[in-house]
N, CA, C and O atoms as a Tinker XYZ file with bonds, in Angstrom:
   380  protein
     1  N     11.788000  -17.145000  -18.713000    73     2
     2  CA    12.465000  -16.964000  -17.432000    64     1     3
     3  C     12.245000  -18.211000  -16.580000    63     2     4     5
     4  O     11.130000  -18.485000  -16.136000    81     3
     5  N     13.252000  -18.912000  -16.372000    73     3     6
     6  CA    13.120000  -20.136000  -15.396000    64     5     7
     7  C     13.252000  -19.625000  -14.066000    63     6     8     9
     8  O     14.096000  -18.788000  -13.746000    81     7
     9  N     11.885000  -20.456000  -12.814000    73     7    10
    10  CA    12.054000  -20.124000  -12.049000    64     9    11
    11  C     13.111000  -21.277000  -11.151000    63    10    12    13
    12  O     13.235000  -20.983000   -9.962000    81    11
    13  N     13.725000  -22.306000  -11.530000    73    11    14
    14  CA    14.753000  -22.994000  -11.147000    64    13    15
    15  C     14.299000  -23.762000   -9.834000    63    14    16    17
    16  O     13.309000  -24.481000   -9.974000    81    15
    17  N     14.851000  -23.712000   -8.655000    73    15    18
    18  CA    14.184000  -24.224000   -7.622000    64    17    19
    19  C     13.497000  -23.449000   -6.538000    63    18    20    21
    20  O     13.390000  -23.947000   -5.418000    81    19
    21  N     13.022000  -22.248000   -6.812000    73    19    22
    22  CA    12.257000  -21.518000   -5.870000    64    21    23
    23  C     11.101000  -21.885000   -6.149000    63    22    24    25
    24  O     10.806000  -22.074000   -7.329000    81    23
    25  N     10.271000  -22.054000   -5.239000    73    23    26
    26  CA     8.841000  -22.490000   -4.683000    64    25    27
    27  C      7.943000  -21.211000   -5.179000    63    26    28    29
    28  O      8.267000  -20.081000   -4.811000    81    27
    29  N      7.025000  -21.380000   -5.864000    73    27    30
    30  CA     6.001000  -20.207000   -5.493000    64    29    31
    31  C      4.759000  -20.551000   -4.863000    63    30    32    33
    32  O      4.095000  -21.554000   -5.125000    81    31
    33  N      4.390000  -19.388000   -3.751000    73    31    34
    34  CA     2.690000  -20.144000   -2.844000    64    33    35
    35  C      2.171000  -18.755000   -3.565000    63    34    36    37
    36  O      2.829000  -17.922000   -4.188000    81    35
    37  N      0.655000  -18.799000   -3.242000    73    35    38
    38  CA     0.249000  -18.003000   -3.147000    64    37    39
    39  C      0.030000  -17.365000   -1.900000    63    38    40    41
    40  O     -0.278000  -18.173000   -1.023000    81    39
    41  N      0.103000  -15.841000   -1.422000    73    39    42
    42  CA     0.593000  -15.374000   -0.518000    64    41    43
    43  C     -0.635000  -14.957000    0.312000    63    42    44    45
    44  O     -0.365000  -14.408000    1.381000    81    43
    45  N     -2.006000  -15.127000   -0.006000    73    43    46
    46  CA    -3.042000  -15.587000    0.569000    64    45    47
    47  C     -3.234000  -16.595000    1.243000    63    46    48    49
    48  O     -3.080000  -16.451000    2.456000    81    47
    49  N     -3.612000  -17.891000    0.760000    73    47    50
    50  CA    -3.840000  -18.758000    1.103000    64    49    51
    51  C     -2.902000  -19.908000    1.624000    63    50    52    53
    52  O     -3.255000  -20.751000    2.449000    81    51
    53  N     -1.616000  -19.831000    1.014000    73    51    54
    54  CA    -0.563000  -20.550000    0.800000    64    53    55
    55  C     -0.442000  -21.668000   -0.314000    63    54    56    57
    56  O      0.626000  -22.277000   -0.377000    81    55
    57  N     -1.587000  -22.021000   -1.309000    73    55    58
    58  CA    -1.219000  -23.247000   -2.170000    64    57    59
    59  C     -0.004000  -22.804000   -3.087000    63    58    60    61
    60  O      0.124000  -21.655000   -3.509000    81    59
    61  N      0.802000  -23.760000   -3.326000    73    59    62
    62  CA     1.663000  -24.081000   -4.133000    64    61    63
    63  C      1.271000  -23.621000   -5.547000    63    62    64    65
    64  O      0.510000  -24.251000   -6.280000    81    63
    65  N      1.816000  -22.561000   -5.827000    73    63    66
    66  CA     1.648000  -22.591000   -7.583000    64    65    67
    67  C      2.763000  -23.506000   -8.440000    63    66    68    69
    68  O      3.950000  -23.213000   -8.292000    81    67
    69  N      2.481000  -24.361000   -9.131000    73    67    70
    70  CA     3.446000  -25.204000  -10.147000    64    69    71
    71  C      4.210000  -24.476000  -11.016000    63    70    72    73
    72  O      3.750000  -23.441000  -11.500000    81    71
    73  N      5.339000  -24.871000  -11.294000    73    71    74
    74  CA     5.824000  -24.271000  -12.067000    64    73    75
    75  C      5.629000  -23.999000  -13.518000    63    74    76    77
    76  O      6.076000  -24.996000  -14.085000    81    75
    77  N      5.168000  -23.118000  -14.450000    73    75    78
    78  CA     4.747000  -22.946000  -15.132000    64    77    79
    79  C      2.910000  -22.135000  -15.107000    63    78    80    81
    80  O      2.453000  -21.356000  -15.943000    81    79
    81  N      2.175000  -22.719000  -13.771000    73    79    82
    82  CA     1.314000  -22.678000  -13.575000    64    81    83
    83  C      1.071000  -20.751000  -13.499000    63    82    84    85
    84  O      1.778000  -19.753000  -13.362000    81    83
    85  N     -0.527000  -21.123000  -13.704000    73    83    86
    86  CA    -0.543000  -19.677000  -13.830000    64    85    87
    87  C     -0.894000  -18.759000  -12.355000    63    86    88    89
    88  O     -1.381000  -19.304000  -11.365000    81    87
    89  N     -0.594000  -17.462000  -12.408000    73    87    90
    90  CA    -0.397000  -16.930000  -10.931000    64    89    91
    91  C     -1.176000  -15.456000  -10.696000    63    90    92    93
    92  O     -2.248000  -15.345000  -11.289000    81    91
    93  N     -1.015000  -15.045000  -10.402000    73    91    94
    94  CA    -1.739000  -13.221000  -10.454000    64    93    95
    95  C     -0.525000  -12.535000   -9.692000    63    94    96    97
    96  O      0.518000  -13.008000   -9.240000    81    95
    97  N     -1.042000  -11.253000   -9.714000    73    95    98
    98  CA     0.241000  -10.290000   -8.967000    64    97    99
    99  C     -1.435000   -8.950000   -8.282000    63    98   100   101
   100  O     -1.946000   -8.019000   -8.904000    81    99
   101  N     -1.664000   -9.310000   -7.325000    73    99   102
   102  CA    -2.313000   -8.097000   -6.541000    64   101   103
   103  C     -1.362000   -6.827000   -6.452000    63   102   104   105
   104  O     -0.234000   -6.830000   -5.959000    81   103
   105  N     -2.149000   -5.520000   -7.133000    73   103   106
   106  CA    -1.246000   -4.856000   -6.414000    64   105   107
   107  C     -2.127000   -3.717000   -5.952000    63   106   108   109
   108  O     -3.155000   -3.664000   -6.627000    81   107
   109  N     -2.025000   -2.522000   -4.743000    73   107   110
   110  CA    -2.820000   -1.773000   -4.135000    64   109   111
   111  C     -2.081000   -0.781000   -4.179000    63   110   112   113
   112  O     -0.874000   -1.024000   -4.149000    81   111
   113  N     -2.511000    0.655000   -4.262000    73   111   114
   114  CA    -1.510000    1.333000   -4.223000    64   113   115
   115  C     -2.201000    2.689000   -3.548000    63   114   116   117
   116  O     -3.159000    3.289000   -4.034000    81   115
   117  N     -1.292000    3.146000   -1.950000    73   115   118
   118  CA    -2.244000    4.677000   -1.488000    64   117   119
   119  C     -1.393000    5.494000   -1.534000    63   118   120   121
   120  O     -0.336000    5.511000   -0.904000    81   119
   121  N     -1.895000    6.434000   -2.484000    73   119   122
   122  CA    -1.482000    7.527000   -2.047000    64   121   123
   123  C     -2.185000    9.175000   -1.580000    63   122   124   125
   124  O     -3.215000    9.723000   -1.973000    81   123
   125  N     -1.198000    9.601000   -0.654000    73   123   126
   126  CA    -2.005000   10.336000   -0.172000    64   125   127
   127  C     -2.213000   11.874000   -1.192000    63   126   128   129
   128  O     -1.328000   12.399000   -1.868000    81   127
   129  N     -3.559000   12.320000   -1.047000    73   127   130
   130  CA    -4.227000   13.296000   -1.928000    64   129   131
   131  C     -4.486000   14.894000   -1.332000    63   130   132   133
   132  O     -4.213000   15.258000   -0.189000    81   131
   133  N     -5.032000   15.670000   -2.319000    73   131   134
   134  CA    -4.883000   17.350000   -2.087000    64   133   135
   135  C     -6.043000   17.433000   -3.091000    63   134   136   137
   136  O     -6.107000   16.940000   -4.217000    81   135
   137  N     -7.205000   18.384000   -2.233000    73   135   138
   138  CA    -8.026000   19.231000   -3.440000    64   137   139
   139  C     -7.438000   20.399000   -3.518000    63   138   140   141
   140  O     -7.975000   21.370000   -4.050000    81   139
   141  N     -6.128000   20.418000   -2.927000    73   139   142
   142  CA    -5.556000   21.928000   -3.678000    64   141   143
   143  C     -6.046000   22.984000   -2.688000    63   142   144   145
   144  O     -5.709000   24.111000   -3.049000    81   143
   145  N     -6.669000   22.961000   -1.666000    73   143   146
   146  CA    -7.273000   23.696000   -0.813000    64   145   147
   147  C     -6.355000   24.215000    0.338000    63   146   148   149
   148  O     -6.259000   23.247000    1.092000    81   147
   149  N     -5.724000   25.114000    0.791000    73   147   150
   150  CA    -4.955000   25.652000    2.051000    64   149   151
   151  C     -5.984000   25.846000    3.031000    63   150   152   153
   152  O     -6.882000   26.686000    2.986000    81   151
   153  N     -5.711000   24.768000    4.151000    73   151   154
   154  CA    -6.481000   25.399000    5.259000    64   153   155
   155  C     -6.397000   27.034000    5.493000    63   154   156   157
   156  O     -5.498000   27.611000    4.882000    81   155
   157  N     -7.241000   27.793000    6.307000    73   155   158
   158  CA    -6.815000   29.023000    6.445000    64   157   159
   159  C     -6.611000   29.129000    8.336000    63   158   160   161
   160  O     -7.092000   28.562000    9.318000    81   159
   161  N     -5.681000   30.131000    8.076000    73   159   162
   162  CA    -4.475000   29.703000    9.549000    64   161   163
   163  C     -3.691000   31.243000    9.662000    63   162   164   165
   164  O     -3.007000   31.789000    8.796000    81   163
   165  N     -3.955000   31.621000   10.708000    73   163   166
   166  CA    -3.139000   32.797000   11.512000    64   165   167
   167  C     -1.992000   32.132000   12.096000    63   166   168   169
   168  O     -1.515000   32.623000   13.119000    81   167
   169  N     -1.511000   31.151000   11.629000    73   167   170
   170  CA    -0.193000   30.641000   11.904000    64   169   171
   171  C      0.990000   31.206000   11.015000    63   170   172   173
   172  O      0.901000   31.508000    9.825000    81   171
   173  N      2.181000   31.296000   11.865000    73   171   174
   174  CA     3.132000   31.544000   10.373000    64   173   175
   175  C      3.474000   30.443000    9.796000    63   174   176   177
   176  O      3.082000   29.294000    9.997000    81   175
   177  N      4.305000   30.898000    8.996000    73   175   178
   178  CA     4.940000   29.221000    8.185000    64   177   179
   179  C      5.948000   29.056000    8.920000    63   178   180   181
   180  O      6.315000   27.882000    8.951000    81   179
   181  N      6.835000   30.097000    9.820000    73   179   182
   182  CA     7.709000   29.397000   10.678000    64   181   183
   183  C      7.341000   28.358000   11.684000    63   182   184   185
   184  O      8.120000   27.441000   11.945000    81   183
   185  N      6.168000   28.477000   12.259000    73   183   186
   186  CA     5.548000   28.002000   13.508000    64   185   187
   187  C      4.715000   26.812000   12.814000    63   186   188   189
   188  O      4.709000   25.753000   13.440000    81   187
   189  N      4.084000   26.852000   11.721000    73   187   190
   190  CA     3.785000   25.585000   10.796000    64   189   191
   191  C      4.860000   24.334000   10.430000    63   190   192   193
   192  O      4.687000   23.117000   10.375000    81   191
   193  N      6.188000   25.281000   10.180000    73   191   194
   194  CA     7.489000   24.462000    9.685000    64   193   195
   195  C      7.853000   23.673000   11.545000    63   194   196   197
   196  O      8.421000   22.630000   11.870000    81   195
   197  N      7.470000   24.326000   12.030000    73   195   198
   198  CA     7.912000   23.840000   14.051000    64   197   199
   199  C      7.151000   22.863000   13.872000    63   198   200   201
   200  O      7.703000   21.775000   13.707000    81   199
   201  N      5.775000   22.916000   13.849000    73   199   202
   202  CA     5.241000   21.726000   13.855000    64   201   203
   203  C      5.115000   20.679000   13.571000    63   202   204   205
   204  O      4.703000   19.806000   14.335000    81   203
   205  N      5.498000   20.487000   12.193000    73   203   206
   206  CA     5.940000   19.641000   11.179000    64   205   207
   207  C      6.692000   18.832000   11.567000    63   206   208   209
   208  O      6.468000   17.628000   11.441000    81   207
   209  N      7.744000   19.310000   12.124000    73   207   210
   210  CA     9.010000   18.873000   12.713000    64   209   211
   211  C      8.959000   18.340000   13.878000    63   210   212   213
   212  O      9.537000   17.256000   13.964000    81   211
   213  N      8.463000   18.734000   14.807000    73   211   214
   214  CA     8.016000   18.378000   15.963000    64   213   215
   215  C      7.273000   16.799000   15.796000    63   214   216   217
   216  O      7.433000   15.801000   16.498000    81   215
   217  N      6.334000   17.022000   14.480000    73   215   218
   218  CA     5.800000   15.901000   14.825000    64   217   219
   219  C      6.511000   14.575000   13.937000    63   218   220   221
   220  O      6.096000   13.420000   14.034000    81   219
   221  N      7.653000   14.994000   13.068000    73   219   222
   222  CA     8.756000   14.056000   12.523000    64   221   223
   223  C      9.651000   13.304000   13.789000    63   222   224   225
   224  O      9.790000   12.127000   14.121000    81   223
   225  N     10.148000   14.517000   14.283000    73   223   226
   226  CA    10.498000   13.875000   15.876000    64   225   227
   227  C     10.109000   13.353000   16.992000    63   226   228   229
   228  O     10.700000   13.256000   18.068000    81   227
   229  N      8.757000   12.918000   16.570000    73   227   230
   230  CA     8.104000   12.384000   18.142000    64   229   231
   231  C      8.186000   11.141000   18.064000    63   230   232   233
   232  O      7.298000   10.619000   18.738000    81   231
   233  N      9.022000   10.206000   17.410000    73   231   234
   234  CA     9.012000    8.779000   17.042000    64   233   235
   235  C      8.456000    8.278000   16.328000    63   234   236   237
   236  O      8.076000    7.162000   16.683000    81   235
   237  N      8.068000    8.720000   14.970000    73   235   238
   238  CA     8.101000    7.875000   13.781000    64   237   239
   239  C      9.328000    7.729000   12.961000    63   238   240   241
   240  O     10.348000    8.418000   12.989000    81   239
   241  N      8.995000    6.551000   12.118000    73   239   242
   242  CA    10.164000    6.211000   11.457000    64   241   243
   243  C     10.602000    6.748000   10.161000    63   242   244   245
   244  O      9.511000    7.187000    9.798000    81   243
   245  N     11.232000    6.971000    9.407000    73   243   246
   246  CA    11.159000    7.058000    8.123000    64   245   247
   247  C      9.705000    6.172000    7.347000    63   246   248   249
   248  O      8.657000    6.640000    6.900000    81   247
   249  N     10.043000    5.184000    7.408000    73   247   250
   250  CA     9.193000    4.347000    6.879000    64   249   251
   251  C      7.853000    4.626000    6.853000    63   250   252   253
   252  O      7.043000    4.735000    5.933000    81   251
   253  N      7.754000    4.752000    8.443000    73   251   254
   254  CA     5.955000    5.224000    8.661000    64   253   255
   255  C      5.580000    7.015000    8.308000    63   254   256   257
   256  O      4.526000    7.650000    8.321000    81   255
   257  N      6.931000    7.368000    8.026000    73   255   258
   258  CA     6.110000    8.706000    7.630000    64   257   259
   259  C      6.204000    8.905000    6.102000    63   258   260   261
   260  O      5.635000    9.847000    5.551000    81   259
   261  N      7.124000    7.757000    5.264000    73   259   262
   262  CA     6.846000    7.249000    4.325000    64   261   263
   263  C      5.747000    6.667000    3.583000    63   262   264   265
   264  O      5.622000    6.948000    2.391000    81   263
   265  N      4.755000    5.711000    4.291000    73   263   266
   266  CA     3.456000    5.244000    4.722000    64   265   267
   267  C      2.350000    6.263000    4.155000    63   266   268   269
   268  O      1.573000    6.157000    3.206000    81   267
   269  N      2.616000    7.517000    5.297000    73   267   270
   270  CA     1.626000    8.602000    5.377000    64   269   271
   271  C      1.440000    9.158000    3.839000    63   270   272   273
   272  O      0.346000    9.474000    3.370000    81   271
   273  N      2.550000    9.215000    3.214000    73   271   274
   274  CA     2.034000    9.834000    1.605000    64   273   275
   275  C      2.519000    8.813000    0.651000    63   274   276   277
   276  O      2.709000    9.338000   -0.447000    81   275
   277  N      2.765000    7.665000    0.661000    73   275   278
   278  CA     2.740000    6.565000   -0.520000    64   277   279
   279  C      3.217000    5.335000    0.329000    63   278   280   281
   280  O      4.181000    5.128000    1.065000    81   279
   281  N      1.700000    4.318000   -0.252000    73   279   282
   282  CA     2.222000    2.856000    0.134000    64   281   283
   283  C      2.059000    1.662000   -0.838000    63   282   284   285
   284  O      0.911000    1.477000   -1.243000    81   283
   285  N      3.085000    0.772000   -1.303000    73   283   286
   286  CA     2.528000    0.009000   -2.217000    64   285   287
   287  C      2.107000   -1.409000   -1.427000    63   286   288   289
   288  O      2.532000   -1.575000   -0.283000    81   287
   289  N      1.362000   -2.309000   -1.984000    73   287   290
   290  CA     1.164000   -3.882000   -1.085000    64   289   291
   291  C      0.991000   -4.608000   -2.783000    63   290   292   293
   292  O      0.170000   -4.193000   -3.601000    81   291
   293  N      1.856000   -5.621000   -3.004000    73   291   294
   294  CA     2.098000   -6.669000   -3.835000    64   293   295
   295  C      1.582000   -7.477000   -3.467000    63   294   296   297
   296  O      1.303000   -7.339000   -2.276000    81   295
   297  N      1.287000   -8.292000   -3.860000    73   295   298
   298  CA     0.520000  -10.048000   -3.230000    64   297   299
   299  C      0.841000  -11.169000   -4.930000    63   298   300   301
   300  O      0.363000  -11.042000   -6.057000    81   299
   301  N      1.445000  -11.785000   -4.585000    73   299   302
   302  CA     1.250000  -13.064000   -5.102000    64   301   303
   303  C     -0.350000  -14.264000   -5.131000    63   302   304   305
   304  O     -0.820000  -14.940000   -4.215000    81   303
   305  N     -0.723000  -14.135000   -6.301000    73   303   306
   306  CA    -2.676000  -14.403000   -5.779000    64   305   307
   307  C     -2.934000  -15.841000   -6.546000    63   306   308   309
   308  O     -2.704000  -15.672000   -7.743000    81   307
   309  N     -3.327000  -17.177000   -6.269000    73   307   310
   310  CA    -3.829000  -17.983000   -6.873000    64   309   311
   311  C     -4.751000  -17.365000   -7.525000    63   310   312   313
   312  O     -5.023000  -16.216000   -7.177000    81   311
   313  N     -5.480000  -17.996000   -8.667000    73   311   314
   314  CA    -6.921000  -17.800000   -9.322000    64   313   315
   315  C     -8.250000  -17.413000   -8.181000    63   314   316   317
   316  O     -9.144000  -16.568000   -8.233000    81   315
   317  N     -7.987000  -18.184000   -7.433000    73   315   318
   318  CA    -9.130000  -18.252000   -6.555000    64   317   319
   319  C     -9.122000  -17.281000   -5.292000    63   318   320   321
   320  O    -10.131000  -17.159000   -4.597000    81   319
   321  N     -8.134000  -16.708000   -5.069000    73   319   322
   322  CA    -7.473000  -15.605000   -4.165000    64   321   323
   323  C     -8.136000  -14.291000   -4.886000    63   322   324   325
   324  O     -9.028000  -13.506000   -4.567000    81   323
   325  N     -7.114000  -14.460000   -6.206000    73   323   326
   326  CA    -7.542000  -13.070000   -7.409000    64   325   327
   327  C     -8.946000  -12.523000   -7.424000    63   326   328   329
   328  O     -9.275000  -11.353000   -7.619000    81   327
   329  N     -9.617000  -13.426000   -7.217000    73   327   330
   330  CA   -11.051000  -12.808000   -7.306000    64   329   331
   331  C    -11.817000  -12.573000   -5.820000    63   330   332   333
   332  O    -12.885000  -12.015000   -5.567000    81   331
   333  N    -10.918000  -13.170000   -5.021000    73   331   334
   334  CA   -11.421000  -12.355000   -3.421000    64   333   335
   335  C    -10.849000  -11.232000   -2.909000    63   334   336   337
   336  O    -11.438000  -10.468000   -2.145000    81   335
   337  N     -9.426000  -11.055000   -3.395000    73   335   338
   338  CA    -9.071000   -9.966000   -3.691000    64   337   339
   339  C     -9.712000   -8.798000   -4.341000    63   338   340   341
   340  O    -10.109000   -7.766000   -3.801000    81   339
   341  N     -9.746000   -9.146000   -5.633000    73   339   342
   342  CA   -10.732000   -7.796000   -6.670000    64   341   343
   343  C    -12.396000   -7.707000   -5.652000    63   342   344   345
   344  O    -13.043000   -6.681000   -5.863000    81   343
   345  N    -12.787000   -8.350000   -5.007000    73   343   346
   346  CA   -14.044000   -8.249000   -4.619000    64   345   347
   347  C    -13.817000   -7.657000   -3.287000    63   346   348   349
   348  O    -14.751000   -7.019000   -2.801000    81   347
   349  N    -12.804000   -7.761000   -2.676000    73   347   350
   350  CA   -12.795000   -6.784000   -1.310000    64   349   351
   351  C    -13.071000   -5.407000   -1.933000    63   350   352   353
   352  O    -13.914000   -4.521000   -1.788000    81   351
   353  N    -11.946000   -5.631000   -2.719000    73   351   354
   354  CA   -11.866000   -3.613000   -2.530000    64   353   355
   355  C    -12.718000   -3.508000   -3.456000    63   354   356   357
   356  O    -13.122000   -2.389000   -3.139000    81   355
   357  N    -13.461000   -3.833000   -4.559000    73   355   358
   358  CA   -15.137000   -3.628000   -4.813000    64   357   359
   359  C    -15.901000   -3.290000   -4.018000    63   358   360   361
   360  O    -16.380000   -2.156000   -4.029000    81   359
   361  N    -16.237000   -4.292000   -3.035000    73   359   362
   362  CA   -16.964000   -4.032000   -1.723000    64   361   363
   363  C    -17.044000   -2.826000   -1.198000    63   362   364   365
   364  O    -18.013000   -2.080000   -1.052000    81   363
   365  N    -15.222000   -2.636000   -0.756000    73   363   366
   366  CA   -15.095000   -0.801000   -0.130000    64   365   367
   367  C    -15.988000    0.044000   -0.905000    63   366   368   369
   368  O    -16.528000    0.945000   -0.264000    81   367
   369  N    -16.222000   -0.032000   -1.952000    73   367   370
   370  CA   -17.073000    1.084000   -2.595000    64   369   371
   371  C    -18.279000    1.311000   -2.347000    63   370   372   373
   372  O    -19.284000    0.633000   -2.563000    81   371
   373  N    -18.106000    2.514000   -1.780000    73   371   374
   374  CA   -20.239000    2.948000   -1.227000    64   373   375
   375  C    -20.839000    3.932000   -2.229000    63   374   376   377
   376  O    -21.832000    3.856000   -2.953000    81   375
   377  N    -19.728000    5.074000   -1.997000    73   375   378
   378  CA   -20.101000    5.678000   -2.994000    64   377   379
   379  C    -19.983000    6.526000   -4.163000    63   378   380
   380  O    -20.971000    6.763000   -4.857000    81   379
């Protein structure tokens, strides 16, 4: 696959990757989770379904309530990026 005259940086740092040169692809991915557990609630599901809604309509976007249950982040990574990358979210880990 020729990349022709498009430039690639890395999207960290900004260096120039060469063409041919080698590159990484970061990718992160959240999504949101369930232990399967129903809160317990003297609510109905009509007045649950109100709420829901209510809070779709208070000005979020598609997007951001898109966000709330799946987000992907791509990164374009030099060598030297790639591994500050993999070591952040290492880090996050406590426990």
């Amino acid at each position: 696959m020729e990349r022709g005259c498009k430039r690639l940086n890395c999207q960290t740092c900004g260096i120039e990757i060469p063409a041919g040169g080698i590159f990484y692809i970061g990718r992160a991915e959240i999504i949101s989770g369930s232990d399967g557990i129903l809160p317990d609630t003297d609510e109905s599901a009509d007045r649950m379904i109100a709420k829901a809604l209510h809070e779709i309509n208070k000005g979020k976007c598609e997007q951001e309530l898109m966000n709330e249950v799946h987000q992907e982040i791509k990164l374009i990574l030099c060598g030297r990026c790639r591994l500050i990358f993999r070591d952040r979210i290492l880090d996050m880990i406590k426990y």
